[in-house]
C-alpha positions as CSV (number, residue, x, y, z in Angstrom):
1,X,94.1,37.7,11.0
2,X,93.5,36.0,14.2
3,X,96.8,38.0,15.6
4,X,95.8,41.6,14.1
5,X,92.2,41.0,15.9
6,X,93.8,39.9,19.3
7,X,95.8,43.2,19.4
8,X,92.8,45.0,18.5
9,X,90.8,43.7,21.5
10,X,94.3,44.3,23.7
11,X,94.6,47.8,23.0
12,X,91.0,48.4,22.4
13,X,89.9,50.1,26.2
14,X,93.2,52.5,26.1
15,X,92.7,53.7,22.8
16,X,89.3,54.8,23.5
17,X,90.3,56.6,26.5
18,X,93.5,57.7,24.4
19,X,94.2,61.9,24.5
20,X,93.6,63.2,21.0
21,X,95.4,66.4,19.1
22,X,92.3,68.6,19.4
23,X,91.6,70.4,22.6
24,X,88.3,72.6,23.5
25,X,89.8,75.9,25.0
26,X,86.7,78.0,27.0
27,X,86.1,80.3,29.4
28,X,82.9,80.3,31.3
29,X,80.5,79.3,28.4
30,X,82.7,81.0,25.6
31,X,84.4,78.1,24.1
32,X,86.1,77.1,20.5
33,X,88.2,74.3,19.2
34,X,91.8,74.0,18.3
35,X,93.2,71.1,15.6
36,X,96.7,70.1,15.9
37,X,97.3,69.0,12.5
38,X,100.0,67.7,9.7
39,X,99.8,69.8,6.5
40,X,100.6,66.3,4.7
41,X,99.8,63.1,4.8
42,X,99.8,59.6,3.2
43,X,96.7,58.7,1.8
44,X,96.6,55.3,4.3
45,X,96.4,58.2,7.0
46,X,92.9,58.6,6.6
47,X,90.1,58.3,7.6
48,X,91.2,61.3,10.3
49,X,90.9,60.7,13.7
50,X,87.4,61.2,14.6
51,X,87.3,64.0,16.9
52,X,88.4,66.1,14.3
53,X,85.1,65.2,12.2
54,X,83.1,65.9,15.8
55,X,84.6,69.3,16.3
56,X,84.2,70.2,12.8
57,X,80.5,69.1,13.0
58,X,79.8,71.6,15.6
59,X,81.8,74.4,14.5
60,X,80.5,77.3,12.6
61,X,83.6,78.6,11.1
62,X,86.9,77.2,10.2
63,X,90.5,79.1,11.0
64,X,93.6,78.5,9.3
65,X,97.4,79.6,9.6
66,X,96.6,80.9,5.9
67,X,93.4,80.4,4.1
68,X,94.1,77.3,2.0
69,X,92.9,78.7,-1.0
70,X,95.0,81.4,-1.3
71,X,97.8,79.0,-0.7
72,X,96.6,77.4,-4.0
73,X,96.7,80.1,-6.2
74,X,99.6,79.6,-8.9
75,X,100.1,83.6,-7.8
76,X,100.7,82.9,-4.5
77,X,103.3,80.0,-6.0
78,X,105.2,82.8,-8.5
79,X,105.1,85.1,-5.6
80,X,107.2,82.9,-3.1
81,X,109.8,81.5,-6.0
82,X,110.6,85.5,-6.8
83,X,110.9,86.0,-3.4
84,X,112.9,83.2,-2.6
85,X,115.4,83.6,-5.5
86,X,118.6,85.6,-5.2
87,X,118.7,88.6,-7.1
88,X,122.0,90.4,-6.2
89,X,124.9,88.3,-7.1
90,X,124.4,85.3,-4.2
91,X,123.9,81.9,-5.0
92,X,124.1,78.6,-2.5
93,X,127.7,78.1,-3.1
94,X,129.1,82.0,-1.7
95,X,126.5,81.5,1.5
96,X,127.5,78.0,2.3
97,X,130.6,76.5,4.0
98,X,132.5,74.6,1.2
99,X,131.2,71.4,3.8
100,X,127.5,72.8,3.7
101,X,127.1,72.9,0.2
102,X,129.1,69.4,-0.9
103,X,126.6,67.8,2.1
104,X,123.6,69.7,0.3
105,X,124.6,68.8,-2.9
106,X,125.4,64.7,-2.2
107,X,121.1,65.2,-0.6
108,X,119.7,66.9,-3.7
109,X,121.9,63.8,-5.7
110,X,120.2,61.5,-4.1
111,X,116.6,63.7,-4.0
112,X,116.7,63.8,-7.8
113,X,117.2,67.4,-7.2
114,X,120.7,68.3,-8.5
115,X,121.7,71.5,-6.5
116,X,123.0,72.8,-9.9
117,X,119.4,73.5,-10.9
118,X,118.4,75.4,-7.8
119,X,122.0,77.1,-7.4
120,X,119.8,80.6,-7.2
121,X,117.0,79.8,-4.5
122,X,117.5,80.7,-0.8
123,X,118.0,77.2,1.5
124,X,115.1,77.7,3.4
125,X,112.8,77.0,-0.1
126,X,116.0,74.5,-1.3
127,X,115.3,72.4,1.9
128,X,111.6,72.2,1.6
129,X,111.8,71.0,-1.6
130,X,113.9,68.5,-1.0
131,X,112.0,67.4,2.1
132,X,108.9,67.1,0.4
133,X,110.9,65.6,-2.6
134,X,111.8,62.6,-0.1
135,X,108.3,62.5,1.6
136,X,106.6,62.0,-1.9
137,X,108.9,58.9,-1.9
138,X,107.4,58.1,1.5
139,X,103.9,58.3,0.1
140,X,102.9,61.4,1.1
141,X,100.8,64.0,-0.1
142,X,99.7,67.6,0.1
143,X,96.3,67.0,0.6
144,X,96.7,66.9,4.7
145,X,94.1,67.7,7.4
146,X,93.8,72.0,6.6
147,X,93.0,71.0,3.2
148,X,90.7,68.2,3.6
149,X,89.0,70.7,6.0
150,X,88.8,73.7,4.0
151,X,87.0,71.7,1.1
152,X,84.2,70.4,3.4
153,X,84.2,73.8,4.2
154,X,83.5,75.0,0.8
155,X,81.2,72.4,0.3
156,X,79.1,72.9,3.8
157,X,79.5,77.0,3.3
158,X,81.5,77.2,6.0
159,X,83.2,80.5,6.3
160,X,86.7,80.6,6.5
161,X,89.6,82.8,8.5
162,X,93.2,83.3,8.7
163,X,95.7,84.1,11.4
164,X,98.1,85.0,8.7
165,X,98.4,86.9,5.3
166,X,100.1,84.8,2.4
167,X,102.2,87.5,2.5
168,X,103.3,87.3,6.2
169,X,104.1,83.2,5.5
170,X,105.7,84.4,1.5
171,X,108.3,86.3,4.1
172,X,108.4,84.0,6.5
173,X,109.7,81.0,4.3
174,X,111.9,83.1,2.1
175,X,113.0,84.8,5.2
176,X,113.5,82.0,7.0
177,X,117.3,80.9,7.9
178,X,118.7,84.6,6.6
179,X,122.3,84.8,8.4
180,X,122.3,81.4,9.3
181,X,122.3,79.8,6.3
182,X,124.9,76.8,7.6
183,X,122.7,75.8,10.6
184,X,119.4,75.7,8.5
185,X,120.3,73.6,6.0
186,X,122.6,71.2,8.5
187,X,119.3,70.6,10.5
188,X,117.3,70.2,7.3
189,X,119.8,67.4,6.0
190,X,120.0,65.5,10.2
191,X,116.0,65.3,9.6
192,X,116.7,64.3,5.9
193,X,118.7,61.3,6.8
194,X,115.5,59.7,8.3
195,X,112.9,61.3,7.1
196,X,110.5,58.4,6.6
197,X,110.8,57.1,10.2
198,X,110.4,60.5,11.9
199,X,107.0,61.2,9.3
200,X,106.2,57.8,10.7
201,X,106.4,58.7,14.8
202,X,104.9,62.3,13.9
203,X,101.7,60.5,12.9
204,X,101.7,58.5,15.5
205,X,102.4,61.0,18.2
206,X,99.7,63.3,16.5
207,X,96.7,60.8,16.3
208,X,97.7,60.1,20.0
209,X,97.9,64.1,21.1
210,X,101.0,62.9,22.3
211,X,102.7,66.5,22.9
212,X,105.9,65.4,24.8
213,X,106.7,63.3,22.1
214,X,106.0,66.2,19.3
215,X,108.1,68.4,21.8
216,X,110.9,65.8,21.6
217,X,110.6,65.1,17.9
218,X,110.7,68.7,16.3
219,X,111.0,71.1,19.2
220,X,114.2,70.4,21.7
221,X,116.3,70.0,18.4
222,X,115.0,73.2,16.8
223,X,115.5,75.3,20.1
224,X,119.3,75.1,19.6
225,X,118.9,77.5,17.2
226,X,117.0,80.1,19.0
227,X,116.7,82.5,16.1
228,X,115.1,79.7,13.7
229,X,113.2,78.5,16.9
230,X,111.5,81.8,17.4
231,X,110.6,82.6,13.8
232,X,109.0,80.0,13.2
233,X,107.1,78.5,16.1
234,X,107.5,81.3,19.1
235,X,106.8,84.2,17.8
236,X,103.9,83.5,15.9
237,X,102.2,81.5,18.6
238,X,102.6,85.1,20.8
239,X,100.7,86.7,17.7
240,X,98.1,84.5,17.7
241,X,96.8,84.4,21.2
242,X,94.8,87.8,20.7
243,X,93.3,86.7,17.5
244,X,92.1,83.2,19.3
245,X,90.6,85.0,22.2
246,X,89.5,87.3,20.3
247,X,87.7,84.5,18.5
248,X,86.1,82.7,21.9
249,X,84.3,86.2,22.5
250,X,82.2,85.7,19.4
251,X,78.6,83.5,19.2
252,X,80.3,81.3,16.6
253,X,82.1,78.6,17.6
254,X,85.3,78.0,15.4
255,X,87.8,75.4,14.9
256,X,90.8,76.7,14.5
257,X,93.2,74.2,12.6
258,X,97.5,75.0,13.0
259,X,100.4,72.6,12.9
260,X,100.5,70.1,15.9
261,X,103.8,71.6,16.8
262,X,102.1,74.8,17.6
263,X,100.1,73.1,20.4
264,X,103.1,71.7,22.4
265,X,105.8,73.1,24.8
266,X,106.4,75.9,26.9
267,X,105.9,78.2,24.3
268,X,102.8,76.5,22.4
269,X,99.1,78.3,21.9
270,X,97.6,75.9,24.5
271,X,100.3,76.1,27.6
272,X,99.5,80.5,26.3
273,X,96.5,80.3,26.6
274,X,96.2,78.5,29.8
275,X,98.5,81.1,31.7
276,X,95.6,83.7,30.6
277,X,93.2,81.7,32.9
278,X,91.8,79.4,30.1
279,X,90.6,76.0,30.3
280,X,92.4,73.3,28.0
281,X,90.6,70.1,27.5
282,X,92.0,67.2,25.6
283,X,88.9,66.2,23.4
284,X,89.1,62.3,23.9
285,X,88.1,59.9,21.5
286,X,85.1,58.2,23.9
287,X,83.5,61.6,24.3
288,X,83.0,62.4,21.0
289,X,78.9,60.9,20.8
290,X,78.5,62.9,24.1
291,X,80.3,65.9,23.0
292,X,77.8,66.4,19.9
293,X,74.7,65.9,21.2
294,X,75.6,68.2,23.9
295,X,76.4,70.6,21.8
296,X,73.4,70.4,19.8
């Protein structure tokens, strides 16, 4: 005990000076909040960093990449397995290398998956089972930070917006990998291999609003395959830059809540956003008090 509270009091002054993963973007005195967050966690993770709580106390509306309770309707569940399922003759064995599919099948052996079972569903939806498969193993959740968010929302009458349709993110996952089947699903499996310790430096980069080290962790990799990089992070962070600004030119102040990954690298919503002449401000855990009352 004497050990843990000696560390405390040694890391103490940096960690309250300590960059967070939510940033206040403004222009003049038009301003709004963006969230960097995971969409699971363990349930030691919480309590959530704080200044989430303080930009959520002083937002009027909340933003998600899809509204969460859409994402929870057992529709929008049916709709993405009948879309993700092969209906013209294909299966995982004819669009896999021979090398692909033994190395899938060994993974969904030892996810208590057996590929057998999920022979007809595209690899995109295959691997994201059997990631969260092996992150359930880890302790993890889906109740992460949009989804505690959205039901103190509900709860505080907080309206809620999207920057996506289900339907857009249906496409997108059953989509996602289409002509590069092999290269999907070998990435999927490297990140499978360790899946607990790279879950464990995510969290930490995130409470830190460490982007470099979110950039190193699940961006460098994922930009070797340009097509999969641009689908998925790219593209949609080009798309969203009119809806956000569009958002700071209302009276409400939102807090817009995406992945973390979103946030970081050449091509994230914040290093956007600042090449239109916004300001990008690291909301840091000392501030938050001063923040609110502020702001009140």
């Amino acid at each position: 005990m004497l050990q843990t509270i000696a560390l405390i009091l040694v890391l103490l002054p940096s960690f309250l000076l300590a960059e967070s993963s939510v940033w206040k973007i403004s222009k003049g005195e038009q301003f709004l909040y963006i969230g960097g967050t995971c969409h699971v966690l363990r349930p030691t993770d919480y309590p959530l960093p704080t200044e989430f709580d303080s930009a959520y106390a002083v937002s009027d509306t909340l933003v998600f990449e899809i509204d969460p309770a859409a994402a929870q309707d057992p529709a929008f569940a049916m709709q993405l397995l009948a879309k993700a399922s092969y209906t013209d003759g294909l299966n995982l064995k004819s669009v896999l290398s021979a090398e692909t599919y033994q190395a899938l099948a060994a993974q969904g052996l030892k996810s208590g998956l057996p590929i057998d079972k999920l022979s007809s569903i595209k690899p995109g939806v295959v691997m994201m089972m059997l990631m969260m498969q092996e992150l359930s193993k880890a302790g993890v959740s889906q109740q992460g930070v949009d989804m505690h968010y959205h039901a103190l929302g509900l709860k505080d009458n907080k309206p809620v917006r999207s920057l996506e349709t289900p339907e857009f993110q249906i496409d997108l996952i059953t989509t996602m990998g289409d002509g590069m089947e092999d290269e999907l699903v070998r990435y999927g499996l490297e990140d499978l291999a360790h899946v607990k310790e790279l879950f464990d430096q995510l969290i930490g980069a995130w409470r830190g609003g460490d982007l470099a080290e979110i950039e190193a962790l699940f961006i460098s990799d994922m930009q070797n395959y340009s097509e999969l990089y641009a689908t998925i992070l790219a593209d949609r962070n080009l798309r969203w830059i009119p809806q956000i600004t569009a958002f700071l030119k209302s009276p409400e102040i939102e807090f817009v809540l995406v992945g973390v990954a979103h946030a970081a690298g050449e091509d994230g919503i914040l290093k956007l956003l600042r090449d239109q002449g916004y300001s990008v401000e690291s909301v840091k855990m000392s501030s938050q008090k001063a923040a609110i009352s502020s702001q009140n």
